[in-house]
C-alpha positions in Angstrom: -15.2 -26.5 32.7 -18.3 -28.8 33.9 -17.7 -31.5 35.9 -19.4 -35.0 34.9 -21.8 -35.0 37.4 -23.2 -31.3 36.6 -23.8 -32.4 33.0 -25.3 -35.4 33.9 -27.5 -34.1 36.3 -28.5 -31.2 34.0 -29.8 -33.6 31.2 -31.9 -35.9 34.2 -33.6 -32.3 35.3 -34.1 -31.1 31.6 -35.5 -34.3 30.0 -39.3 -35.6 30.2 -38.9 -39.2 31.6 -39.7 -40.8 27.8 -36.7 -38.4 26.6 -34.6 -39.5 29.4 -35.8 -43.4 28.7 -34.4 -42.7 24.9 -31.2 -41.7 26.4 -30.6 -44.2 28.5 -30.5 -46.5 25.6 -28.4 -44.3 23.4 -24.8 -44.3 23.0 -23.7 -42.2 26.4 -27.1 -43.3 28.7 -24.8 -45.6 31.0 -23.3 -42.3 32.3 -26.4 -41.1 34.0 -25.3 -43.6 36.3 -22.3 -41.3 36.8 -24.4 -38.3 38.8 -22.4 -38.6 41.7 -18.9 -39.2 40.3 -16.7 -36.7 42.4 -13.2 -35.5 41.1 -10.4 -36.7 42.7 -7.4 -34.1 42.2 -5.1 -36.1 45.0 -4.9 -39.2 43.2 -4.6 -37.5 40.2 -1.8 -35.7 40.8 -0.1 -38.4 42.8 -0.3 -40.5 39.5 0.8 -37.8 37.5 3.9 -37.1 40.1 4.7 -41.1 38.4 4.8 -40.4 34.6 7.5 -42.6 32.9 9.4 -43.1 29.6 8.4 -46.4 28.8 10.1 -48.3 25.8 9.4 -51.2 26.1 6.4 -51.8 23.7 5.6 -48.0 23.3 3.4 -46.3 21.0 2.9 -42.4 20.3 -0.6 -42.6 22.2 0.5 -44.6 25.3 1.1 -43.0 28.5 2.8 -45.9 31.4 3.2 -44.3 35.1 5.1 -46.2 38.1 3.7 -47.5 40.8 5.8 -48.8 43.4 7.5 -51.6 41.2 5.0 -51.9 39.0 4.2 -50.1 35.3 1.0 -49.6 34.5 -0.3 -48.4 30.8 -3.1 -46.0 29.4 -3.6 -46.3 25.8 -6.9 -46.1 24.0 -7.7 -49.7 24.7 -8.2 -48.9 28.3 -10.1 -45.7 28.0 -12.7 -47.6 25.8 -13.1 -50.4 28.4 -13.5 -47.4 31.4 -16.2 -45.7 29.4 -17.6 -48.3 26.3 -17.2 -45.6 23.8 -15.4 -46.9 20.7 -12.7 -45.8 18.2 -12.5 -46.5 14.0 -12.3 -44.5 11.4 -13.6 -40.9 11.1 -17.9 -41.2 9.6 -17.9 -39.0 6.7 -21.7 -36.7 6.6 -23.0 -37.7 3.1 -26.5 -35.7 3.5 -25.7 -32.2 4.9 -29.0 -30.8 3.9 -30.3 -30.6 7.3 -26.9 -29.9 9.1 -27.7 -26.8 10.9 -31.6 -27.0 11.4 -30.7 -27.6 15.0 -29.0 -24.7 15.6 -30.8 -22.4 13.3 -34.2 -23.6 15.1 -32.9 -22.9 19.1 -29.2 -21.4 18.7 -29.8 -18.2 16.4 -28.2 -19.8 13.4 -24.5 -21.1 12.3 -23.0 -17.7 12.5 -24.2 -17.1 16.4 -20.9 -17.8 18.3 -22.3 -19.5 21.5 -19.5 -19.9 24.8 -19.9 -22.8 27.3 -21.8 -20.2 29.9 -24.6 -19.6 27.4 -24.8 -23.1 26.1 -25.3 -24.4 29.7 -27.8 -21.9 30.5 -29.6 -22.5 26.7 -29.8 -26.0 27.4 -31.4 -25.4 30.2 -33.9 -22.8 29.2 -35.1 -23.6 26.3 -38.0 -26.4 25.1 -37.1 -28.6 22.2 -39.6 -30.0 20.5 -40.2 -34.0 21.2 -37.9 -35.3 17.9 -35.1 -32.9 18.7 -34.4 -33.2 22.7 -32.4 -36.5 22.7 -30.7 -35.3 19.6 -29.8 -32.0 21.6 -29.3 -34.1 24.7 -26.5 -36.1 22.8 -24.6 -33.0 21.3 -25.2 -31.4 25.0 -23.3 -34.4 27.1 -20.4 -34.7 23.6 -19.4 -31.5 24.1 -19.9 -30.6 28.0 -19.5 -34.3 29.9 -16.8 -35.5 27.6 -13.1 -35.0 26.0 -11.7 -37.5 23.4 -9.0 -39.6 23.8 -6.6 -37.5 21.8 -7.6 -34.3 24.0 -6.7 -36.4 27.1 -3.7 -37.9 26.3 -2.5 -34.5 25.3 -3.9 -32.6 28.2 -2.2 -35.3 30.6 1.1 -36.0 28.9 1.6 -32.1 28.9 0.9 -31.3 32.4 3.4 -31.5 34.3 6.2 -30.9 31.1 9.4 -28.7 32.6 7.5 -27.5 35.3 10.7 -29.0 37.7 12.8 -26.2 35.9 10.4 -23.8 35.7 10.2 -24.0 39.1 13.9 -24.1 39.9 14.2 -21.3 37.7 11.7 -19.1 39.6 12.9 -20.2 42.7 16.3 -18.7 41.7 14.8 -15.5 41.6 12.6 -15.8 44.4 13.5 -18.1 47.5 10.0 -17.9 48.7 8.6 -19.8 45.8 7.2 -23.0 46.9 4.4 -24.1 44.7 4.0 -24.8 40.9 1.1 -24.5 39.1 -0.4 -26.6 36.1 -3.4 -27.5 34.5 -5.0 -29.9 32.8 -7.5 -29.8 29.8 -10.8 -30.3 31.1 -9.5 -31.3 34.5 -13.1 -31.7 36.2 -14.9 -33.6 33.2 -12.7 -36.1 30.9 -10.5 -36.5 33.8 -13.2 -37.9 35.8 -13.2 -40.6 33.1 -9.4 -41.2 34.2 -9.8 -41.4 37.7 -12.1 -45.1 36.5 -9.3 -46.5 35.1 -6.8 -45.5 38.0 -9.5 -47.7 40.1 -9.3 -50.4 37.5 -5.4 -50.2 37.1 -4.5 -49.9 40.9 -5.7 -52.9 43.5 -5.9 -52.6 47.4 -7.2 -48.5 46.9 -8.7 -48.2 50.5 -12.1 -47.6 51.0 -12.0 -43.9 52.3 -10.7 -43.4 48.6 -12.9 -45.4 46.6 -16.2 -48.2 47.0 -16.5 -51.0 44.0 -20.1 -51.2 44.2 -21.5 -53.3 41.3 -19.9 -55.9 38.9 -21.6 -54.4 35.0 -20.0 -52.8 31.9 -18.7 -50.2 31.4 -16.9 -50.3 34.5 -16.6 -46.6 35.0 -20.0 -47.2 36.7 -19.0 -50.1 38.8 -17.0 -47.2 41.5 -18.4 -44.5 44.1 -15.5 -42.1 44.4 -15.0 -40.6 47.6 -15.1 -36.7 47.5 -11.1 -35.1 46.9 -11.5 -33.0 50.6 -11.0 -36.4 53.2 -8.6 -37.8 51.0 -4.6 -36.7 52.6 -2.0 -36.0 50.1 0.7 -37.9 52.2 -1.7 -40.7 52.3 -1.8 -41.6 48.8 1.8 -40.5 48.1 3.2 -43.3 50.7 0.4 -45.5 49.3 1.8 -45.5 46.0 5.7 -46.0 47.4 4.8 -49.5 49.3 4.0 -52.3 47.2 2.9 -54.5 50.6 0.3 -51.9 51.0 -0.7 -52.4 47.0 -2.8 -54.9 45.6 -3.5 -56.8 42.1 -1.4 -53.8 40.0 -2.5 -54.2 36.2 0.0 -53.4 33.7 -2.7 -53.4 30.9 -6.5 -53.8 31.1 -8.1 -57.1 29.9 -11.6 -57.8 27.9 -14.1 -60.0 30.0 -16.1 -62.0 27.9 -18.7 -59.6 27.6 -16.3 -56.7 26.5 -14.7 -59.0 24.5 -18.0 -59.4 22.6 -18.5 -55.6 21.6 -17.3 -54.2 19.2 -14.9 -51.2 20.3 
């Protein structure tokens, strides 16, 4: 699975700088601010350790984890105010006359099966003529650089399901079995997305974890992760226990007035 950063970089290297300048002010361009976005698998799995069963104003597509005293939500609302991508209804194609001339043209036609490997390596090998490389751009970032919100509610809300008595089971039958394995659904790419609103959500985060380096929207750009390796497991688990070591703890995320004035 590519990472964020990858993705972004590979559409900086592929594009001319006018194809690049289109992107920027297309609907994903504020994520080429996102080329050094390192993953963060400690914090993640120290907020995933915290998954709760919240009833208090639940819905089917809110997760809530516990932090120290404090519950904090992820719902849809906050994922659009991490990454400015916006929700409705589904856009019906009226004109599908020209559906597959993109992939007939540079991908050997609708009925070529194409894996992640060889789309990465297409996208970067072959030339697209000057009205179809943002197009291509924009289909290339959808479906390597992102998940939707549906895939990552799943993908987190499943991760760590009955893996306590899977692992008491095993253990059972084998006293030397000390780890558990999971995974989650495009753990290096749409997760990176998370880790923003785990920044937003979570106050006091010290800086050897994560910098806040600029006050703009989307706010997934406003924070310079600090790469997974010098961050300690113990660190951010006791981190998490102390609320005197916490900060401003947001239960929900809040429109500013400028996100207020978007439409999501």
């Amino acid at each position: 699975m590519c990472n964020l950063s990858s993705v972004v970089k590979a559409i900086d290297e592929k594009l001319t700088k006018r194809q690049l300048n289109l992107f920027k002010n297309d609907i994903f361009g504020h994520f080429l601010e996102c080329r050094n976005f390192p993953f963060s698998r400690v914090i993640l799995h120290n907020l995933l350790l915290r998954q709760v069963a919240h009833e208090e104003d639940s819905r089917e597509d809110q997760l809530w984890f516990q932090i120290g005293k404090y519950l904090i939500g992820l719902s849809i609302v906050e994922w659009c105010l991490v990454t400015e991508l916006s929700y409705g209804v589904d856009i019906e194609l009226r004109n599908n006359k020209t559906v597959h001339r993109l992939r007939n043209t540079y991908f050997g036609g609708v009925h070529r099966k194409i894996n992640l490997k060889e789309f990465d390596a297409l996208f970067k090998k072959l030339k697209f003529k000057e009205i179809d490389a943002l197009k291509i751009a924009l289909l290339y970032f959808a479906d390597r650089g992102l998940l939707s919100w549906e895939m990552i509610y799943k993908s987190v809300d499943d991760a760590l399901f009955e893996k306590d008595e899977k692992f008491k089971t095993t253990r059972l039958k084998n006293p030397y079995h000390n780890i558990e394995k999971y995974n989650v659904y495009g753990f290096t790419s749409g997760v990176q997305l998370l880790q923003a609103w785990i920044y937003e959500a979570i106050g006091g985060l010290p800086s050897t974890w994560v910098v806040k380096t600029k006050k703009k929207i989307p706010r997934i750009v406003q924070w310079k992760p600090i790469p997974s390796y010098v961050i300690n497991f113990a660190e951010v688990y006791s981190f998490f226990n102390h609320e005197s070591r916490l900060g401003d703890v947001l239960q929900t995320l809040e429109p500013n007035s400028k996100e207020s004035s978007r439409k999501y």
